[in-house]
C-alpha positions in Angstrom: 7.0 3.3 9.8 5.4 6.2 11.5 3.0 6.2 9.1 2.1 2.8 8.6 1.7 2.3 12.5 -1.0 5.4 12.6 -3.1 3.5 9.7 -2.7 0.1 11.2 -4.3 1.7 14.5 -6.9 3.6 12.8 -8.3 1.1 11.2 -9.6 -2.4 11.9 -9.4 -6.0 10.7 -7.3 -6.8 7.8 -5.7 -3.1 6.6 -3.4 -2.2 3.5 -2.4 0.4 1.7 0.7 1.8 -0.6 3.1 3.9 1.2 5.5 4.8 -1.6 2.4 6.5 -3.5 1.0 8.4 -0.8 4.7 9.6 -0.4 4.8 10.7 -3.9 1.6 12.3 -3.7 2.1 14.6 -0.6 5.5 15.3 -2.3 3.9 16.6 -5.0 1.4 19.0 -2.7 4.6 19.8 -0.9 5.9 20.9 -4.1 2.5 23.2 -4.8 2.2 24.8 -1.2 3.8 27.5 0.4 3.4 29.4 3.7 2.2 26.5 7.0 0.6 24.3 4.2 3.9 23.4 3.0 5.7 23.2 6.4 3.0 21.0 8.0 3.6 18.6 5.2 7.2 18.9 5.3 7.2 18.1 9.2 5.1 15.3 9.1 6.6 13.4 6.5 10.1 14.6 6.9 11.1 16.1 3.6 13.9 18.1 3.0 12.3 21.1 1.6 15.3 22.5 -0.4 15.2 19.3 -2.4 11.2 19.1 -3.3 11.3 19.9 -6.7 14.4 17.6 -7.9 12.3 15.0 -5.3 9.4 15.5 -7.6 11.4 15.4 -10.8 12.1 11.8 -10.0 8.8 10.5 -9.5 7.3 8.8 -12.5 5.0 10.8 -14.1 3.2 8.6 -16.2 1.9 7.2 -13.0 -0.3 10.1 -12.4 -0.9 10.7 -16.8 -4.8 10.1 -17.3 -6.2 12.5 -20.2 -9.7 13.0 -19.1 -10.6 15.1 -22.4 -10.3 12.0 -24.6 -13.5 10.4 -25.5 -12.5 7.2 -26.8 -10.5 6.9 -23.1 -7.0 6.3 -24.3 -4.7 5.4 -21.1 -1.5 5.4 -20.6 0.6 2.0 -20.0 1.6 1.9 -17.1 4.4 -0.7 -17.1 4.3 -3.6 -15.3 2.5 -5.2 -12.2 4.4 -3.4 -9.1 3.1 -0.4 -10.5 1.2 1.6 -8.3 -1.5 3.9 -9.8 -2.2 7.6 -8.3 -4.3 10.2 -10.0 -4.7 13.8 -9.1 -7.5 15.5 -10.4 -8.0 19.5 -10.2 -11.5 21.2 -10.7 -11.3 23.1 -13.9 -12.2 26.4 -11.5 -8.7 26.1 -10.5 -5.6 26.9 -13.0 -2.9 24.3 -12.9 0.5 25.4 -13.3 2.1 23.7 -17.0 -0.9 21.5 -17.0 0.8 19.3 -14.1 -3.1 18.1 -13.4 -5.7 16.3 -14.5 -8.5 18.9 -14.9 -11.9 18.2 -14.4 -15.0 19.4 -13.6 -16.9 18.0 -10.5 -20.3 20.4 -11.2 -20.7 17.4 -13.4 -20.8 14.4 -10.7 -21.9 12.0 -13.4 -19.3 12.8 -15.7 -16.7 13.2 -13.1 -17.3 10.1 -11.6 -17.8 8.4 -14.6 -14.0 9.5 -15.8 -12.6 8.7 -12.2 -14.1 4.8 -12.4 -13.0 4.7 -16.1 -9.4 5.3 -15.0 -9.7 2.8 -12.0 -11.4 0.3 -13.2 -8.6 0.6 -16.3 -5.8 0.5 -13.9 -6.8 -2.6 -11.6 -7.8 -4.6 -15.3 -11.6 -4.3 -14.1 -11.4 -5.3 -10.5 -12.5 -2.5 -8.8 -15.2 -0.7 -10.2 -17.5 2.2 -9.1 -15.1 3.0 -6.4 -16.6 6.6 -6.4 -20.3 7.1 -6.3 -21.2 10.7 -5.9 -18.9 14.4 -5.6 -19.7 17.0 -4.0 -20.4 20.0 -6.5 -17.7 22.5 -5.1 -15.0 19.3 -4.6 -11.4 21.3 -5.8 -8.9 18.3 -6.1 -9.4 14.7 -5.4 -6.4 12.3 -4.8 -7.1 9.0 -6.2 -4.9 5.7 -5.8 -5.9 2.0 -7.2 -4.0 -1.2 -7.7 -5.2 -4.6 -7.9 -2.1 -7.1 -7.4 -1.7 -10.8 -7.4 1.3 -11.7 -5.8 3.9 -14.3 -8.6 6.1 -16.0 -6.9 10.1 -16.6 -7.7 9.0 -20.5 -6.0 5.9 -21.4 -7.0 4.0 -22.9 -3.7 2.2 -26.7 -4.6 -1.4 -26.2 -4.6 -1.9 -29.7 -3.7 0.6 -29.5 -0.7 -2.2 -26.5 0.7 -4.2 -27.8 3.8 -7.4 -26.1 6.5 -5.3 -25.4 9.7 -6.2 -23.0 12.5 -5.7 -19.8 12.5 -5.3 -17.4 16.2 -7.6 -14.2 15.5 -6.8 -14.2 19.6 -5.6 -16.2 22.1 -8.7 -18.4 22.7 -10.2 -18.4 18.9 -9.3 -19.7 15.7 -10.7 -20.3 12.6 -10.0 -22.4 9.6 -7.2 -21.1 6.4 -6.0 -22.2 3.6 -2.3 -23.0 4.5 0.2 -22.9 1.7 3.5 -24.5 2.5 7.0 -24.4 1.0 10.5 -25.7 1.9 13.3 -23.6 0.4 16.4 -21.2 0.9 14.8 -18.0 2.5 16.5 -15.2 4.5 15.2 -14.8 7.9 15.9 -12.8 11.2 14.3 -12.0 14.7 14.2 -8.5 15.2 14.2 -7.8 19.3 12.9 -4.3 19.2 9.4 -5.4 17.6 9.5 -8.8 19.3 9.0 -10.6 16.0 10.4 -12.5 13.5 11.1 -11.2 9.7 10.9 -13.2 6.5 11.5 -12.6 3.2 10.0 -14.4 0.4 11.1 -13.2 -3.4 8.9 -12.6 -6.0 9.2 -13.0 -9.9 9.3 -9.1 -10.8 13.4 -8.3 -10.0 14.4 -7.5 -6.1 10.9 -7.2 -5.2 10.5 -9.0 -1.7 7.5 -9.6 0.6 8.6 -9.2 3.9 6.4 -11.2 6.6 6.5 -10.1 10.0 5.2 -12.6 12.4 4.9 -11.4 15.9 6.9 -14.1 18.7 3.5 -14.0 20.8 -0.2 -14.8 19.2 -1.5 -12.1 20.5 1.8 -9.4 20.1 0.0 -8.0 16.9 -0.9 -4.8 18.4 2.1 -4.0 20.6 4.4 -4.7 17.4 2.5 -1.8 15.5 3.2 0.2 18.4 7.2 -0.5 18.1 7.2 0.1 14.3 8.6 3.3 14.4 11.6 2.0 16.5 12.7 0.3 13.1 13.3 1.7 9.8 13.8 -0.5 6.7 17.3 0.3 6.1 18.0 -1.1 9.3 16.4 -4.5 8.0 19.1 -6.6 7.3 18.1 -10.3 7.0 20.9 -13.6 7.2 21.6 -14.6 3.7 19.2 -17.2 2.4 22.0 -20.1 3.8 19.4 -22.4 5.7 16.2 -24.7 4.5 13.1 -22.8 5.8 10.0 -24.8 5.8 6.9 -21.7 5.3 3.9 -21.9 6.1 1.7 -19.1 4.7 -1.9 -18.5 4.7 -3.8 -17.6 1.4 -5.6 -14.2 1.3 -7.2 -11.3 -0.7 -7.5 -8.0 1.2 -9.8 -5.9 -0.5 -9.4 -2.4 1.3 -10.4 1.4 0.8 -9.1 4.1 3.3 -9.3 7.8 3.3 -6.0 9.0 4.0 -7.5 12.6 4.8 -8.1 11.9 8.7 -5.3 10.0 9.4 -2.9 12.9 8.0 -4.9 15.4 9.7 -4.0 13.4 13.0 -0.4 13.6 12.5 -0.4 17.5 11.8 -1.3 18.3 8.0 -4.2 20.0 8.5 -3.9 23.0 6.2 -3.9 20.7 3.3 -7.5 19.7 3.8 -9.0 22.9 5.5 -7.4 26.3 3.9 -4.0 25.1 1.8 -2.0 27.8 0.4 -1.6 26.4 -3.1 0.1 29.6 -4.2 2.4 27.5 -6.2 0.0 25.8 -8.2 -2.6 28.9 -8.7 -3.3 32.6 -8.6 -6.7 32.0 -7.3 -8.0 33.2 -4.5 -10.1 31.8 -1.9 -11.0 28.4 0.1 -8.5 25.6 -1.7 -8.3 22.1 -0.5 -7.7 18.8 -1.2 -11.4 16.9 -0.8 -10.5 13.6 -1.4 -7.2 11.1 -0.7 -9.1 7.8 -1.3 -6.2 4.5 -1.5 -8.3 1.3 -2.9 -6.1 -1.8 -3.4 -6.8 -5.8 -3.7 -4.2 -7.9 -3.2 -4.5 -11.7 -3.5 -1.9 -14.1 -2.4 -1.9 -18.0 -3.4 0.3 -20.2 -4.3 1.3 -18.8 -8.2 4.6 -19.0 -9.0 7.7 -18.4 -11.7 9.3 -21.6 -11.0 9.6 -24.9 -8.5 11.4 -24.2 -5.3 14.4 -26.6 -5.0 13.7 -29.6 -3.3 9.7 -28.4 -2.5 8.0 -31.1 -0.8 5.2 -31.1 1.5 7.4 -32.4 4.9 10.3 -30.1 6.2 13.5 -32.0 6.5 14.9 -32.5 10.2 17.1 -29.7 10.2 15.4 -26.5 9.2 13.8 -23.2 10.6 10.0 -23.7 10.8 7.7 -20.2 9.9 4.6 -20.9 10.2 1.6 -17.7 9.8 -0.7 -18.6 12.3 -2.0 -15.7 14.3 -2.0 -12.1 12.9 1.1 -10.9 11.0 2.0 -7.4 8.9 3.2 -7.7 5.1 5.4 -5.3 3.6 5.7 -5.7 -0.3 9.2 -3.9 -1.0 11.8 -3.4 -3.2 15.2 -1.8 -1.7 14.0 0.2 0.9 10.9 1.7 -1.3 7.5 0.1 0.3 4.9 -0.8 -2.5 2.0 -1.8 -0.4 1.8 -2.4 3.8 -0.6 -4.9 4.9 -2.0 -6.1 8.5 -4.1 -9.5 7.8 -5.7 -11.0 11.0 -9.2 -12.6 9.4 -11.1 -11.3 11.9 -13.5 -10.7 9.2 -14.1 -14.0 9.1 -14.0 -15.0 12.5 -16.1 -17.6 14.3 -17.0 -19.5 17.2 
């Protein structure tokens, strides 16, 4: 939660990214370094060092397969829609250990960039395209992550039941959403340490959840990214889905592109993106850094579903818990206690008057 709170805060507006693939990548770095590169990394994202490389032998590789020597551009499946995509590519001046990399040479920007927005714009079905445009000539390794993700439903939310109601970007503006609603079984809690109330709605692909965290106070957005790191998701424990909950959820795409490289730096890995030792990767001497740690990621949530909720309707019985999204929430898209992709939506993008 650490993390999520320190991109939340250094970025504005509506925010996401995937924190269970920038894991797995700094896992892998960790697994590369040695000497303060590796510590700093350790420390920050508190891995057990002694365990790095069985760690790393359980993260899916063919997330990070892309074969950038094949003309005709065959890519690897990569399974279904929760996956996340990461690609590390090396500059061919550097010698990957047992070919663990994707090699690639960035004197060529054209080329370069040209295989980088292949594999993107392959991995997101065409949604995002010419995410990179330009490389600097003596770029060593570039950490790239894309996903484009539109959220299924296990209960599939009437489109026709969808109405314009306000929406709080602050206590004295609003401004006009799409409101989906739904009246079904859903487990629910009020946490006290973030002052907020947790939801969880299920999805179609198995024990996936989105977890909707609506702050109790319109305004309580920012002071509940502040409290994050009093919670961790094992500690999450919502009531069983015994009571009728009538949701209502706004619908939104968040279209967003970070570089993770300065919010890392701010939490102590600095080595990795100055000087790293990457003695465990190569013998080659000299300045060796990561250049690039670039997460772009659409998500789109309306009302598509698997299947009809029991008993959906438009009005909430008397007796049931009312959610309704009205003022700036976080979204967690999880699965046990792994987080896919963290969002903050607030629409001050579109904000008016």
């Amino acid at each position: 939660m650490k993390l999520i709170k320190a991109i939340f805060q250094e970025n504005d507006g509506s925010v996401m990214f995937s924190p269970i693939m920038l894991i797995n990548a700094m896992k892998m770095f960790a697994a590369w370094t040695a000497g303060n590169t590796a510590a700093q990394i350790n420390q920050v994202m508190l891995f057990n060092k002694n365990k790095l490389l069985a760690d790393y032998e359980d993260i899916d590789n063919d997330d990070y397969i892309y074969d950038s020597h094949d003309d005709d551009q065959n890519y690897r499946d990569m399974g279904d829609v929760m996956t996340v995509n990461t690609a590390l590519f090396v500059s061919t001046n550097v010698i990957a250990a047992d070919n663990i990399a994707n090699q690639i040479d960035f004197t060529n920007a054209t080329r370069a960039m040209k295989i980088i927005n292949g594999w993107v714009e392959f991995q997101t079905k065409s949604r995002i395209k010419n995410l990179v445009t330009e490389f600097h000539k003596f770029t060593k390794i570039a950490s790239i992550t894309a996903a484009y993700y539109e959220a299924e439903w296990k209960y599939k939310f009437l489109p026709s039941n969808t109405k314009k109601v306000p929406f709080y970007t602050s206590l004295t503006k609003t401004i006009q959403v799409d409101m989906m609603s739904l009246t079904t079984k859903l487990s629910y809690k009020y946490i006290r340490a973030i002052d907020a109330t947790v939801l969880e709605l299920p999805l179609k692909e198995k024990d996936v959840k989105l977890l909707v965290m609506l702050p109790k106070k319109i305004d309580g957005i920012n002071m509940m990214i502040e409290k994050l790191p009093m919670i961790e998701m094992h500690n999450i424990k919502l009531r069983r889905a015994t009571r009728e909950v009538h949701l209502e959820l706004p619908k939104f795409i968040v279209d967003f592109e970070v570089d993770l490289k300065r919010t890392l730096i701010n939490l102590g890995i600095k080595d990795l993106f100055t000087d790293a030792n990457f003695s465990k990767l190569t013998d080659k001497t000299g300045i060796l850094k990561v250049d690039v740690m670039i997460q772009k990621i659409v998500v789109e949530i309306n009302e598509n579903g698997a299947i009809m909720a029991t008993g959906a309707r438009a009005m909430p019985p008397k007796k049931v818990f009312n959610f309704k999204v009205d003022h700036p929430f976080i979204y967690l898209f999880r699965q046990y206690n792994r987080i896919f992709y963290a969002g903050r939506v607030d629409f001050q993008d579109k904000e008016t008057e």
